[in-house]
GUTOR-721167 format. One record per atom (N, C-alpha, C, O): x, y, z; residue number from 1; atom name; chain; residue in one letter. Coordinates in steps of 0.2 Angstrom, whole numbers, plus 2048, in hexadecimal, padded with zeros to 3 digits. Example, Ala and Ser with C-alpha at 12.3 -4.5 7.8 and 13.67 -1.06 7.14 Angstrom:
<recs>
+------+-------+-----+-----+----+----+----+
: east : north :  up :   i : at : ch : aa :
+------+-------+-----+-----+----+----+----+
:  842 :   7E4 : 827 :   1 :  N :  A :  a :
:  83E :   7EA : 827 :   1 : CA :  A :  a :
:  842 :   7F0 : 827 :   1 :  C :  A :  a :
:  847 :   7EF : 82A :   1 :  O :  A :  a :
:  840 :   7F5 : 823 :   2 :  N :  A :  s :
:  844 :   7FB : 824 :   2 : CA :  A :  s :
:  840 :   800 : 827 :   2 :  C :  A :  s :
:  843 :   806 : 828 :   2 :  O :  A :  s :
+------+-------+-----+-----+----+----+----+
</recs>
This chain:
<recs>
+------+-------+-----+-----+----+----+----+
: east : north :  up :   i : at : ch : aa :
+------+-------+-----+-----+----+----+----+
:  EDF :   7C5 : CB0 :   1 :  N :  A :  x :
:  EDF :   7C1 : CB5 :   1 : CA :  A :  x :
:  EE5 :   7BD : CB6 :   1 :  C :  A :  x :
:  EE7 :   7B9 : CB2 :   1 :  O :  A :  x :
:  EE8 :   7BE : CBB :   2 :  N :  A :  x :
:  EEF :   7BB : CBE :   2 : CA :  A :  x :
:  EEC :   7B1 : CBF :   2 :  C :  A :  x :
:  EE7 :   7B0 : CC2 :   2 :  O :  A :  x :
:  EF1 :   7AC : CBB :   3 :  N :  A :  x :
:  EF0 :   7A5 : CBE :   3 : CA :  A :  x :
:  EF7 :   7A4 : CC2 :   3 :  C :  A :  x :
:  EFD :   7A4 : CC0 :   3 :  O :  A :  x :
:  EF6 :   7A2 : CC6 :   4 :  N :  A :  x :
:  EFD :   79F : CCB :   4 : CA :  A :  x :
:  EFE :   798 : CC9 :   4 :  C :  A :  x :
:  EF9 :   795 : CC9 :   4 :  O :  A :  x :
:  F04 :   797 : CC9 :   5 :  N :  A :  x :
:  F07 :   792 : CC7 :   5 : CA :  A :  x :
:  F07 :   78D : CCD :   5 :  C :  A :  x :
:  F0A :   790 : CD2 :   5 :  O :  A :  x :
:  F04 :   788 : CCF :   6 :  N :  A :  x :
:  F07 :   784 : CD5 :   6 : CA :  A :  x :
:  F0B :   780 : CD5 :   6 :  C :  A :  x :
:  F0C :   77E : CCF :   6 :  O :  A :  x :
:  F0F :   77D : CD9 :   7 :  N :  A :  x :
:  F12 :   776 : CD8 :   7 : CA :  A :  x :
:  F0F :   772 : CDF :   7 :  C :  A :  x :
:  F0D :   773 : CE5 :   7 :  O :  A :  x :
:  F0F :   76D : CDB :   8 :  N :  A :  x :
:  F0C :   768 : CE0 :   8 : CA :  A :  x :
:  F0E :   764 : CE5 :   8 :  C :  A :  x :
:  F13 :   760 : CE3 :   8 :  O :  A :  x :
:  F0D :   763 : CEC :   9 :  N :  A :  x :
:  F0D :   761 : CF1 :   9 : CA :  A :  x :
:  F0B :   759 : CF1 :   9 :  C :  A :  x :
:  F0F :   755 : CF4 :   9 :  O :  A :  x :
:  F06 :   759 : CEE :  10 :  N :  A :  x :
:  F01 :   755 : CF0 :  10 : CA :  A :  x :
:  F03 :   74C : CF2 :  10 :  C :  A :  x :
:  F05 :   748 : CEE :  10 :  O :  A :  x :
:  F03 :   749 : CF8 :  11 :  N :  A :  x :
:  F05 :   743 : CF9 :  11 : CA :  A :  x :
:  F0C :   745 : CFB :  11 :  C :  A :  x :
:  F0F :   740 : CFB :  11 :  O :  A :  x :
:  F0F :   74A : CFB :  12 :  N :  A :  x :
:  F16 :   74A : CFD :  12 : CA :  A :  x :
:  F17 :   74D : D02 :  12 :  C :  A :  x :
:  F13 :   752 : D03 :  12 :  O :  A :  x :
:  F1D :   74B : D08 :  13 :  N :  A :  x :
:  F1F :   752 : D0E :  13 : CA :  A :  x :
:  F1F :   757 : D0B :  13 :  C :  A :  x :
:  F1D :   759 : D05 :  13 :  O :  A :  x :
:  F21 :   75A : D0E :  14 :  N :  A :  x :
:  F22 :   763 : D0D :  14 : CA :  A :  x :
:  F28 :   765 : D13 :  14 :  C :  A :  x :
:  F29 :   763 : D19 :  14 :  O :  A :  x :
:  F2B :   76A : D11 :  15 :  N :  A :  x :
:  F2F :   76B : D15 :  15 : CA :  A :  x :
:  F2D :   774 : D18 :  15 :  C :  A :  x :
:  F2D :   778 : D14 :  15 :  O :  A :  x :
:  F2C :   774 : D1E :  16 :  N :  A :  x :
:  F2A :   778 : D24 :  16 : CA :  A :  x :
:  F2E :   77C : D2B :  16 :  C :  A :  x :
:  F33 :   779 : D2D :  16 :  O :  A :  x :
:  F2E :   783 : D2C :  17 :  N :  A :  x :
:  F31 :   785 : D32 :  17 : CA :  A :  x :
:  F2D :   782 : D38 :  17 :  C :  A :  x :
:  F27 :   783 : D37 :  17 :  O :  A :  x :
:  F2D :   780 : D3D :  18 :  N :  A :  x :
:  F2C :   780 : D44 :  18 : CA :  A :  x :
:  F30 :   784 : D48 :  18 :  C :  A :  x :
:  F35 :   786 : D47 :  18 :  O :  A :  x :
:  F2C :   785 : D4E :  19 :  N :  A :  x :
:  F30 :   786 : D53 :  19 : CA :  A :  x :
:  F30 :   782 : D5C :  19 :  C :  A :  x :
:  F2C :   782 : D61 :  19 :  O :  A :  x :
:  F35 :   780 : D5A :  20 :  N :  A :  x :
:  F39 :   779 : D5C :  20 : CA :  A :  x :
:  F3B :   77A : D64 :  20 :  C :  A :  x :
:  F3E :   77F : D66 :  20 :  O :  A :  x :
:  F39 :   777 : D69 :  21 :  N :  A :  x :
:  F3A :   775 : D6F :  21 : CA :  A :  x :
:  F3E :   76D : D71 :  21 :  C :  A :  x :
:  F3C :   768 : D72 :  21 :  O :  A :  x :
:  F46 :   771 : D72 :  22 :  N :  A :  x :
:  F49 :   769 : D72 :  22 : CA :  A :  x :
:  F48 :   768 : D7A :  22 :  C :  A :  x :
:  F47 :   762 : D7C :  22 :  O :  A :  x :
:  F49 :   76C : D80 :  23 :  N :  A :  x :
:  F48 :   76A : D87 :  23 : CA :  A :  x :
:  F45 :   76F : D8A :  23 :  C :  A :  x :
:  F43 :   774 : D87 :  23 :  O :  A :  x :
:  F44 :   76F : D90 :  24 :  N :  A :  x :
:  F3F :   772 : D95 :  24 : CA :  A :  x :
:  F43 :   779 : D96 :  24 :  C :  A :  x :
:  F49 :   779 : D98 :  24 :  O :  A :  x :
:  F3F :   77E : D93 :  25 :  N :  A :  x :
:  F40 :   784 : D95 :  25 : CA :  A :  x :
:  F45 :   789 : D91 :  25 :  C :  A :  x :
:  F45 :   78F : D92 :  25 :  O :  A :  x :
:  F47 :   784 : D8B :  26 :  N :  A :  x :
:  F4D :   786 : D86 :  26 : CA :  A :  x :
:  F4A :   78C : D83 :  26 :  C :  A :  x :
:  F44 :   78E : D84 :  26 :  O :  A :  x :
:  F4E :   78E : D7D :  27 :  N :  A :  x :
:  F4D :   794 : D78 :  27 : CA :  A :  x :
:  F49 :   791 : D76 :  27 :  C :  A :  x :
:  F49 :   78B : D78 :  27 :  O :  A :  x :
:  F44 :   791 : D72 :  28 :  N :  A :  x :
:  F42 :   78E : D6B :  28 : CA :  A :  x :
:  F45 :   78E : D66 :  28 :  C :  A :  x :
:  F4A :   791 : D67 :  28 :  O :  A :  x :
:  F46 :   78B : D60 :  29 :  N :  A :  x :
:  F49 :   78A : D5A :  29 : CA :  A :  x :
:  F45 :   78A : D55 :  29 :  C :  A :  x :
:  F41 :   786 : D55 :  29 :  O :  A :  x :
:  F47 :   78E : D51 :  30 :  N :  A :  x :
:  F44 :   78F : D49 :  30 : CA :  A :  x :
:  F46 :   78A : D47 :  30 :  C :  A :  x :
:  F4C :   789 : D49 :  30 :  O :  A :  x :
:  F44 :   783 : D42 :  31 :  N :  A :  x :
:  F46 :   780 : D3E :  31 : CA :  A :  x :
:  F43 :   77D : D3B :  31 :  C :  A :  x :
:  F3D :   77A : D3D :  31 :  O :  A :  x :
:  F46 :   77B : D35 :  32 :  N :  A :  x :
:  F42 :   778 : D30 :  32 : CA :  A :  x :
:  F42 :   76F : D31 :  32 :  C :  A :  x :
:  F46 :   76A : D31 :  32 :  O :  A :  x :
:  F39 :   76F : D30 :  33 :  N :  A :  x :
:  F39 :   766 : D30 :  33 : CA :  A :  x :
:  F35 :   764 : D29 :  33 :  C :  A :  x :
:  F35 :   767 : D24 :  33 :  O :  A :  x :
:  F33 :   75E : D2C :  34 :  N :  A :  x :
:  F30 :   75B : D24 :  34 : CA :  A :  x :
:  F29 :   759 : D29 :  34 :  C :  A :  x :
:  F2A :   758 : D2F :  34 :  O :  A :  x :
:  F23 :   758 : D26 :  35 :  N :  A :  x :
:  F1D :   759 : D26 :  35 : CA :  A :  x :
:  F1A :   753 : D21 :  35 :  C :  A :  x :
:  F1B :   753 : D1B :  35 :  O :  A :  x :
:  F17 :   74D : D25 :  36 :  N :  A :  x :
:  F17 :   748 : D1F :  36 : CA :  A :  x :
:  F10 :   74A : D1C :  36 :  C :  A :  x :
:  F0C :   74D : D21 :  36 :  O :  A :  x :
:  F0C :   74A : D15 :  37 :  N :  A :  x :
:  F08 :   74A : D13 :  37 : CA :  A :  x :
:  F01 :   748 : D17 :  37 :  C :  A :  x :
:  F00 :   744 : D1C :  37 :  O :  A :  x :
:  EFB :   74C : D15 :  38 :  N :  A :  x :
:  EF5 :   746 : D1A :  38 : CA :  A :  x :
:  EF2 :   742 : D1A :  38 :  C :  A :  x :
:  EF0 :   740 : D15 :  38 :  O :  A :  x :
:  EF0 :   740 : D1E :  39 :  N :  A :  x :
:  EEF :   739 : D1D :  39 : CA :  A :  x :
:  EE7 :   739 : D1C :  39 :  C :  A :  x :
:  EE4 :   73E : D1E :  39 :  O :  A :  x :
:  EE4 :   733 : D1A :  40 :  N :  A :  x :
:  EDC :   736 : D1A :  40 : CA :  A :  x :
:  ED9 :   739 : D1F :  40 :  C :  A :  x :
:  EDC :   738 : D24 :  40 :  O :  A :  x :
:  ED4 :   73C : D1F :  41 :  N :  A :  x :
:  ED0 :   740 : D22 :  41 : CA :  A :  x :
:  ED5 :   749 : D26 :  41 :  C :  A :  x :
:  ED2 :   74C : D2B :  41 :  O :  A :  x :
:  EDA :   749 : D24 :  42 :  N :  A :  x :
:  EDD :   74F : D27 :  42 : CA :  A :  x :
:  EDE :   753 : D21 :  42 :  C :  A :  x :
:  EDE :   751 : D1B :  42 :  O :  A :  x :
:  EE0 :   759 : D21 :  43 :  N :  A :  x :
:  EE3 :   75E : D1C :  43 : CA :  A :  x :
:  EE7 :   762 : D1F :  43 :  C :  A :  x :
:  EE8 :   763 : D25 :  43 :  O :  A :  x :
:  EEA :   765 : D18 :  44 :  N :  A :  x :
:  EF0 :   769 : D16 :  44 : CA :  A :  x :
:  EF0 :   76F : D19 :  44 :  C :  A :  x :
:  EEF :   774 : D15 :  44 :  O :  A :  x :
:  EF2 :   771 : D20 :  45 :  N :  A :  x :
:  EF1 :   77A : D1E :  45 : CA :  A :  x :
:  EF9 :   77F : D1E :  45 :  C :  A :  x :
:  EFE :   780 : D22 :  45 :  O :  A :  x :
:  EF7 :   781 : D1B :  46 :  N :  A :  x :
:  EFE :   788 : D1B :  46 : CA :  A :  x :
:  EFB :   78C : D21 :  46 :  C :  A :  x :
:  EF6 :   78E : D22 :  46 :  O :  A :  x :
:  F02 :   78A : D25 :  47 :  N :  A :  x :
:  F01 :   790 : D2B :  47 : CA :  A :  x :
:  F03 :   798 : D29 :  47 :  C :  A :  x :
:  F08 :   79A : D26 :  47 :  O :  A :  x :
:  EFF :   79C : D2A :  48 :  N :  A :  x :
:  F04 :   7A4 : D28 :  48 : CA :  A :  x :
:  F04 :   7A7 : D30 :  48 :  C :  A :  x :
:  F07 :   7AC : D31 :  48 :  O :  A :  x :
:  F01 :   7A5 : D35 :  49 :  N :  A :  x :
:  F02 :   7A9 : D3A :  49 : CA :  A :  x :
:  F01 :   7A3 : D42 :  49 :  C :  A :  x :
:  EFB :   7A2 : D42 :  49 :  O :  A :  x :
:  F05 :   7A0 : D48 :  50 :  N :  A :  x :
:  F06 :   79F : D4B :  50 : CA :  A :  x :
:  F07 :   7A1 : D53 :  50 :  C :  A :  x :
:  F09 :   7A7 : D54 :  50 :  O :  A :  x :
:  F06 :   79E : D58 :  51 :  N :  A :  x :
:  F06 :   7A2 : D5D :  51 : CA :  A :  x :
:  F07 :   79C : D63 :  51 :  C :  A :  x :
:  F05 :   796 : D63 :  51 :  O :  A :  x :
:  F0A :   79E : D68 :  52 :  N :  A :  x :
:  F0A :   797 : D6E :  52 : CA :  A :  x :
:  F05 :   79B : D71 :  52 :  C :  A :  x :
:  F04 :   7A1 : D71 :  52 :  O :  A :  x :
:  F01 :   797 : D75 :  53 :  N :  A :  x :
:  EFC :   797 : D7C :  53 : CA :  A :  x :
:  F00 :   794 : D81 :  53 :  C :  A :  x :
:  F06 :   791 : D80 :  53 :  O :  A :  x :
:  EFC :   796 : D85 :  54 :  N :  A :  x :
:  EFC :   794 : D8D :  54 : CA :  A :  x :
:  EFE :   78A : D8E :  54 :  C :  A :  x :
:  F03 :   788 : D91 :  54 :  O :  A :  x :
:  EFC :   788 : D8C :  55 :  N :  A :  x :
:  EFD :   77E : D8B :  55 : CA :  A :  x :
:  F04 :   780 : D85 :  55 :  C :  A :  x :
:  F05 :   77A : D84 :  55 :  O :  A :  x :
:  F07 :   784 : D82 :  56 :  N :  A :  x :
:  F0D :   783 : D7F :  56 : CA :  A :  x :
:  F11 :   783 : D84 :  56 :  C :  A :  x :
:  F14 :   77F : D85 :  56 :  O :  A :  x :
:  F10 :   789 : D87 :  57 :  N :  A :  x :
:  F16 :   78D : D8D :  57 : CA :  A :  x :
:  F1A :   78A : D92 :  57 :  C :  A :  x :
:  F20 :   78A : D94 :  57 :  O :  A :  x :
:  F0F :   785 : D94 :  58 :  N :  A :  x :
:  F0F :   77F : D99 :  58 : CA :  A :  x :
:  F14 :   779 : D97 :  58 :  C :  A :  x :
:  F19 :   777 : D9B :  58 :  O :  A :  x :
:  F14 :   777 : D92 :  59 :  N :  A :  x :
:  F16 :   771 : D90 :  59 : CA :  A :  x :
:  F1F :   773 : D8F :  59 :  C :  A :  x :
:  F23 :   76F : D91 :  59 :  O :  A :  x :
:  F21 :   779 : D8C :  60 :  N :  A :  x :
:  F25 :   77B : D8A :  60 : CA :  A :  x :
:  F2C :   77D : D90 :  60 :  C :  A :  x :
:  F32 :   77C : D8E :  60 :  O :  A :  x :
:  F29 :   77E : D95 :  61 :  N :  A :  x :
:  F2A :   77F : D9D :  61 : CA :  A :  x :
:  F2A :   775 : DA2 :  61 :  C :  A :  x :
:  F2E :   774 : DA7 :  61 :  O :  A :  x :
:  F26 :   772 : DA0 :  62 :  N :  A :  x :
:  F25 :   76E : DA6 :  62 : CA :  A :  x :
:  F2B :   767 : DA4 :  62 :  C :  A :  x :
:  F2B :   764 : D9F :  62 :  O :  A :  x :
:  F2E :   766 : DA7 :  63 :  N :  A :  x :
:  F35 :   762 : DAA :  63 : CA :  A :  x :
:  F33 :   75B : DAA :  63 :  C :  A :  x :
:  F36 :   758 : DA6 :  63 :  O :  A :  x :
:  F2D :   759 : DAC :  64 :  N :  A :  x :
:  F2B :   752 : DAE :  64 : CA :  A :  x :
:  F26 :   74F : DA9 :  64 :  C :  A :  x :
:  F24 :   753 : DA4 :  64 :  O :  A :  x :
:  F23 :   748 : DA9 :  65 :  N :  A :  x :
:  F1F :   746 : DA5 :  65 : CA :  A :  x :
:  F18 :   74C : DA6 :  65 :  C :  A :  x :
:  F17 :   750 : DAA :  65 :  O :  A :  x :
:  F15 :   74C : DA0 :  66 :  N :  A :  x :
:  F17 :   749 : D97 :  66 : CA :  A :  x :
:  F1A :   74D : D92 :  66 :  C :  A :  x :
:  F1A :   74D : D8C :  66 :  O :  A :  x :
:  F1E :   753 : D98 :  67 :  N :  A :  x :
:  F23 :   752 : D94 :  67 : CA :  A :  x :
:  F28 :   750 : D8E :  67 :  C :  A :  x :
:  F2D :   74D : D8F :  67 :  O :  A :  x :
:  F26 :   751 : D88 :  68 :  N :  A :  x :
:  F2A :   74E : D84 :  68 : CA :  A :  x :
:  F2C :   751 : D7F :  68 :  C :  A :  x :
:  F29 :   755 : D7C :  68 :  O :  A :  x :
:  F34 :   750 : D7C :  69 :  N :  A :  x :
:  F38 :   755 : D79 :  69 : CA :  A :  x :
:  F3D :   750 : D73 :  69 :  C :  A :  x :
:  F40 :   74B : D75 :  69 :  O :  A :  x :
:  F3D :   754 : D6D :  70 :  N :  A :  x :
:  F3A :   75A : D6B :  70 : CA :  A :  x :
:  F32 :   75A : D6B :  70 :  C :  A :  x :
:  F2E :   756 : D6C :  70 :  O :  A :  x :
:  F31 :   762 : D69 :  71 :  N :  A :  x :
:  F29 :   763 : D6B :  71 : CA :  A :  x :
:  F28 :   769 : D64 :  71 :  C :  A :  x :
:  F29 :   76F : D65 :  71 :  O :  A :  x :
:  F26 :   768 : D61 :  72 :  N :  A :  x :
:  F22 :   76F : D5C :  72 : CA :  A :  x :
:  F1D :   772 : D61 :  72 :  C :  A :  x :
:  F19 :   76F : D64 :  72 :  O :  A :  x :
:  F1F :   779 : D62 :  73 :  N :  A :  x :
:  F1A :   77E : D65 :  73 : CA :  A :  x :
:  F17 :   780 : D5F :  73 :  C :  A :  x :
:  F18 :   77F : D59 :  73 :  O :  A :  x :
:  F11 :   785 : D62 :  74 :  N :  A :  x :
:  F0B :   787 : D5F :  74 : CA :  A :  x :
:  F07 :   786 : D59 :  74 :  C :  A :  x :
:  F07 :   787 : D53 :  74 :  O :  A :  x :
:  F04 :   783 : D5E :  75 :  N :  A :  x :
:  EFD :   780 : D59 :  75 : CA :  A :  x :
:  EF7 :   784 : D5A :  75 :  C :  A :  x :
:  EF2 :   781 : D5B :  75 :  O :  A :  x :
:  EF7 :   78A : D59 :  76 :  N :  A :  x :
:  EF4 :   78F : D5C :  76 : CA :  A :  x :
:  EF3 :   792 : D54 :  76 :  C :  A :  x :
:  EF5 :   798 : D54 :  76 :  O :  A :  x :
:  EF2 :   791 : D4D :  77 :  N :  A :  x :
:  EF5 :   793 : D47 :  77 : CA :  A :  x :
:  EEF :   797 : D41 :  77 :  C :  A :  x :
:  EE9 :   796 : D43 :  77 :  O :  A :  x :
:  EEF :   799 : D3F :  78 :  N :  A :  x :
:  EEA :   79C : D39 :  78 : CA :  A :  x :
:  EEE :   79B : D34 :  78 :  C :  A :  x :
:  EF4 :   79C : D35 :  78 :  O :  A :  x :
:  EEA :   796 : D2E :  79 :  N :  A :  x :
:  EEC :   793 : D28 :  79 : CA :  A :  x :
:  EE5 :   793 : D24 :  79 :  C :  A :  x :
:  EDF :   793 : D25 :  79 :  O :  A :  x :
:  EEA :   792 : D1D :  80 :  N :  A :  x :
:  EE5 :   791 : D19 :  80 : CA :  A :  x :
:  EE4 :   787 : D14 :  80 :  C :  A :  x :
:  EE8 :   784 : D11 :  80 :  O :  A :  x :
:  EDE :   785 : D16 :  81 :  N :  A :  x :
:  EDE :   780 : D11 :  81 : CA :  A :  x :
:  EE2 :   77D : D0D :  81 :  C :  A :  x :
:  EDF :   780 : D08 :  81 :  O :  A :  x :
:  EE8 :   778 : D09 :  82 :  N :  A :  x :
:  EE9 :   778 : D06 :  82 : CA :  A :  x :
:  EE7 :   772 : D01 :  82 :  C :  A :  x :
:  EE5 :   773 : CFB :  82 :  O :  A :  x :
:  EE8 :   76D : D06 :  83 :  N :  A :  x :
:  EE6 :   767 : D04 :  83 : CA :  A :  x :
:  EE1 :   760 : D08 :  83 :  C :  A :  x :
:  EE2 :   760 : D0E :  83 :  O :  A :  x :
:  EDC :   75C : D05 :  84 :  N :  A :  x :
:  EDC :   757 : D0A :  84 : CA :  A :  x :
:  EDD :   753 : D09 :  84 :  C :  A :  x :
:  EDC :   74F : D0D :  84 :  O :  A :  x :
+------+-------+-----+-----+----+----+----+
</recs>
């Protein structure tokens, strides 16, 4: 039986790719942010797979209020539990 070694996260940011919307209509942008730890009653999840909707595209696209940038798209996500 294989045991994996973890290193621990716990109480600490983490550092993450997003994909980043600095103005209305732009490429999106691969990059790496920091993710602060959760706070009660939230948890931890590793994303493995990702996707924009329709209200990403919208928000992603629209010029005027509420409008606001920068903007993390896709919250659309499949993850596993890490921590709470």
């Amino acid at each position: 039986m294989e045991h994996k070694v973890a290193t621990t996260t716990e109480g600490q940011p983490i550092r993450c790719k997003a994909a980043v919307c600095r103005k209305a209509g732009e490429p999106l942008s691969i990059e790496e942010i920091i993710v602060a730890p959760p706070m009660p009653g939230e948890a931890r999840i590793r994303i493995t797979c990702s996707t924009l909707c329709q209200t990403d595209i919208s928000f992603w696209n629209m010029q005027d209020h509420p409008a606001i940038y920068p903007r993390i798209l896709g919250h659309e996500a499949i993850g596993v539990g890490e921590k709470q």
